[in-house]
Steps between C-alpha positions, in 0.01 A plus 500: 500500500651279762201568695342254363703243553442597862166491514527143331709436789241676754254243321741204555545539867086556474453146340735308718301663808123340377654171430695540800235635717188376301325846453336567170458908462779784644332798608814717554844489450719757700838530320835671745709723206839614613559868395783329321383238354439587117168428549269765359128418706330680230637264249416196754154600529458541105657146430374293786099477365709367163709255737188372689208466227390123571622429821404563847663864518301570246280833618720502836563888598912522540589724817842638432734589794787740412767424747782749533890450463673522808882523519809442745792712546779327535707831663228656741265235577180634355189331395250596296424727148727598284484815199479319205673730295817566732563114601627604826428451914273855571674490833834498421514534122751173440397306191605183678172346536312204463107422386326315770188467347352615185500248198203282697242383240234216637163419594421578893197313492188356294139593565317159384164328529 
């Protein structure tokens, strides 16, 4: 359920913008989700029409961008994926590495008019 107390938060950063910016209606919201994050889209899109009844979000289409985890290995050097279920480098096979990216959650951009 603590989805929607992100897409209150989505909404927050939404009002700030038209008082900020002066724009009265937001077309389209395009959300970045880390593959880490906790954040279930499916629950995002359910709660967010809740989230933005009465303000300028309301009716906006959310894009959702899954981004994926990317990791470091601290013993061979490698960049990149990782097997979720084994928590190890796929190059080497050391489980001394490090999450680069992956827990991201925020808006890229607004659509407004």
């Amino acid at each position: 359920m603590h989805e929607l107390a992100l897409a209150k938060g989505i909404i927050d950063i939404v009002n700030s913008e038209a008082r900020e910016k002066g724009f009265k209606r937001v077309l389209e919201i395009a959300l970045c989700i880390g593959e880490y994050s906790g954040v279930a889209p499916e629950c995002i899109r359910e709660f967010f029409p809740i989230a933005a009844a009465g303000t300028p979000a309301e009716g906006a289409v959310l894009k959702l961008e899954r981004l994926p985890a990317r990791f470091s290995c601290r013993d061979c050097g490698y960049e990149g994926g990782a097997d979720r279920k084994r928590a190890c480098c796929p190059q080497c096979g050391s489980t001394a590495i490090k999450m680069l990216s992956g827990r991201e959650f925020y808006v890229e951009k607004l659509k407004v008019e």
